[in-house]
C-alpha positions as CSV (number, residue, x, y, z in Angstrom):
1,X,28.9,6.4,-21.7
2,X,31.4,8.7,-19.7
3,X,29.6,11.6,-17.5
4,X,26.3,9.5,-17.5
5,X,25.3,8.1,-14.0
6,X,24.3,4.3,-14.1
7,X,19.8,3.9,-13.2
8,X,19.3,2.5,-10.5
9,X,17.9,-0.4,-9.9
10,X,15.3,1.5,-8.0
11,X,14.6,4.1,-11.5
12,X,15.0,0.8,-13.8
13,X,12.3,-1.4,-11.4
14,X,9.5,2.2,-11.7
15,X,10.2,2.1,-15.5
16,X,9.6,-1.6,-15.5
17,X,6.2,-0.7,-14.1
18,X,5.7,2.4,-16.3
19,X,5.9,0.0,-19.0
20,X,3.2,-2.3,-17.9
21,X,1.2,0.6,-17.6
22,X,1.9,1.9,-20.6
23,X,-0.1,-0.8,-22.7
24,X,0.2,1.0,-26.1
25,X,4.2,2.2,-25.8
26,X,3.7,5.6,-26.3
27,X,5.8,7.0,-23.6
28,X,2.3,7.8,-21.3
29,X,-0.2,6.3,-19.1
30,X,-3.5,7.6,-20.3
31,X,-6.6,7.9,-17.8
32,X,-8.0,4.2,-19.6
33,X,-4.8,2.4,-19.2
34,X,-4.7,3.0,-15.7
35,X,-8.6,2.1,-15.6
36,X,-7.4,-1.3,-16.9
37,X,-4.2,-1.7,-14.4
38,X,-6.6,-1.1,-11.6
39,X,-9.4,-3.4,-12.9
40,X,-6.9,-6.1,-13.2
41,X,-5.7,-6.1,-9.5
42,X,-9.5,-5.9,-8.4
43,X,-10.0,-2.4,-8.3
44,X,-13.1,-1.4,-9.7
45,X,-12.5,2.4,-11.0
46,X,-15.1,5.2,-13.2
47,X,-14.0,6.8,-16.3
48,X,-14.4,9.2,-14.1
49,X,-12.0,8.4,-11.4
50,X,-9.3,7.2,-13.5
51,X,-9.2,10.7,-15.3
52,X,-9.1,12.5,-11.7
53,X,-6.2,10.3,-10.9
54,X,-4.3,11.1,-13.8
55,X,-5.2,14.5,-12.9
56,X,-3.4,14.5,-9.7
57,X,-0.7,13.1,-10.9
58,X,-0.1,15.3,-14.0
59,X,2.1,18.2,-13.0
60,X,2.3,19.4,-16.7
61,X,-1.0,19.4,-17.6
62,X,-1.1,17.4,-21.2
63,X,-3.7,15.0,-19.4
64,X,-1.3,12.0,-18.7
65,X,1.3,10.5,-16.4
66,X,4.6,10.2,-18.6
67,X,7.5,8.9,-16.8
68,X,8.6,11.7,-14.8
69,X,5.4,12.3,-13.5
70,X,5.3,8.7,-12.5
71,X,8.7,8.4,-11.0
72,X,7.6,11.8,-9.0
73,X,4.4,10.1,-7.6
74,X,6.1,7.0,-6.1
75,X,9.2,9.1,-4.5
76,X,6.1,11.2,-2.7
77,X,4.3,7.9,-1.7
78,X,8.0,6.1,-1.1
79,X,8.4,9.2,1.3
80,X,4.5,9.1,3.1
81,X,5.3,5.2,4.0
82,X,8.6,6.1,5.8
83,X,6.6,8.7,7.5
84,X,4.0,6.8,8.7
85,X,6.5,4.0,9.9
86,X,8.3,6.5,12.1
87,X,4.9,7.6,13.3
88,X,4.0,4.1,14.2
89,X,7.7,3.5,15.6
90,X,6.9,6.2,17.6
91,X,3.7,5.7,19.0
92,X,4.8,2.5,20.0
93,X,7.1,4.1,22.0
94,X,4.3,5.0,24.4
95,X,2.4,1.7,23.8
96,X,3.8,0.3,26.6
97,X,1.2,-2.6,27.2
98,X,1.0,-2.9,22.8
99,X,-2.9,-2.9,22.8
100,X,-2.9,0.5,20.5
101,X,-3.4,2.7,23.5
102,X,-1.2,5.4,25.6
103,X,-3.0,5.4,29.1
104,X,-2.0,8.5,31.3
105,X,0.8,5.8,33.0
106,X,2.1,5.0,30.2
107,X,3.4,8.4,29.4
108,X,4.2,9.0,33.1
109,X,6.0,6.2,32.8
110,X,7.6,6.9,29.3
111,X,8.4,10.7,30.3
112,X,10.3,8.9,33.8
113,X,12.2,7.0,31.5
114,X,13.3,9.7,29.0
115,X,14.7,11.6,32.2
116,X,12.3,14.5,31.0
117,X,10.3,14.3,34.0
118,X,10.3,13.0,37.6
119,X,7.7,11.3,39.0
120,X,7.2,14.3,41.1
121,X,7.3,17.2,38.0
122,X,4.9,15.2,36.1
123,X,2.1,13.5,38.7
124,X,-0.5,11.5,37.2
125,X,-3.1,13.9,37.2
126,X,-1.2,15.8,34.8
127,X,-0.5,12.9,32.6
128,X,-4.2,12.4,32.5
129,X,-5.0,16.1,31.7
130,X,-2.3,16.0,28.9
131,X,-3.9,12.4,27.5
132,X,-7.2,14.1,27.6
133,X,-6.4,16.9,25.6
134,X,-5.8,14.8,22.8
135,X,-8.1,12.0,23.5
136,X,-10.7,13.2,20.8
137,X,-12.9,9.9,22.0
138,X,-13.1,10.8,25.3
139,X,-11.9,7.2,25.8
140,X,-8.9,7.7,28.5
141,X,-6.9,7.0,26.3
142,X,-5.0,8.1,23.1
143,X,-5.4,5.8,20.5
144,X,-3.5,6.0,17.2
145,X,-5.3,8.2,15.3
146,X,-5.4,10.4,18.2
147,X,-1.6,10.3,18.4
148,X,-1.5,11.0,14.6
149,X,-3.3,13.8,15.0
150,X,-1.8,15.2,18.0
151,X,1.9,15.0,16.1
152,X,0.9,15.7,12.4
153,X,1.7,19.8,11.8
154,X,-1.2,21.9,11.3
155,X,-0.8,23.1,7.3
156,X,-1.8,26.2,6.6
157,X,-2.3,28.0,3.2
């Protein structure tokens, strides 16, 4: 059809999946088909739980995930994994020694590098104060979580 933009294989792959979900064909995953999805790949879910999931997921309020709503909920997760890869790309950025841990050196020595800071503007003691002001543990050290934290914006309502 002319004017009509070819699915990708990306679109055609999440309706693929829809489908399986969809165990009765009626164009929507109800709270008990997803119960059953999730029990066969292990996951053992409530009534309860399934019907809060669908709940998240439905943005139109009829009380299931049709397609749309499906397709929306993967591009959001699709999105939160990129996210979190660049968080972890970055992070190990300062993980100089890759034991999951920024030591007050390591930045010094990460800040020398980036030509943001000489060894002189940025001395170690001010390494460790900044390191402790995010190190929640009290460890010496900024761990990943802490690092999450640190570079995750405050939401506000």
């Amino acid at each position: 059809m002319k004017g009509v933009p070819a699915r990708t294989a990306y679109l055609q792959e999440l309706e693929e999946v829809f489908a399986q979900f969809d165990a009765n064909g009626d164009g929507k995953i109800s709270a008990e088909e997803l119960r059953s999805v999730l029990s066969s790949l292990g996951e053992d879910v409530t009534r309860e739980e399934a019907a809060l999931m669908v709940a998240d997921i439905d943005s139109d309020g009829d009380g299931f995930i049709d397609l749309a709503e499906f397709v929306e909920m993967n591009r959001a997760l699709q999105a939160a994994s990129t996210d979190e890869e660049e968080m972890a790309a970055a992070f190990a950025i300062f993980d100089l020694r890759k034991d999951g841990k920024i030591r007050a050196e390591d930045l010094q020595q990460v800040l020398v590098r980036m030509g943001r800071a000489g060894s002189q503007l940025c001395s170690i003691e001010e390494c460790r104060r900044m390191i402790s002001g995010v190190d929640r543990k009290g460890l010496g050290h900024v761990d990943y979580d802490d690092f999450k934290r640190m570079m995750t914006p405050l939401v506000l309502p």
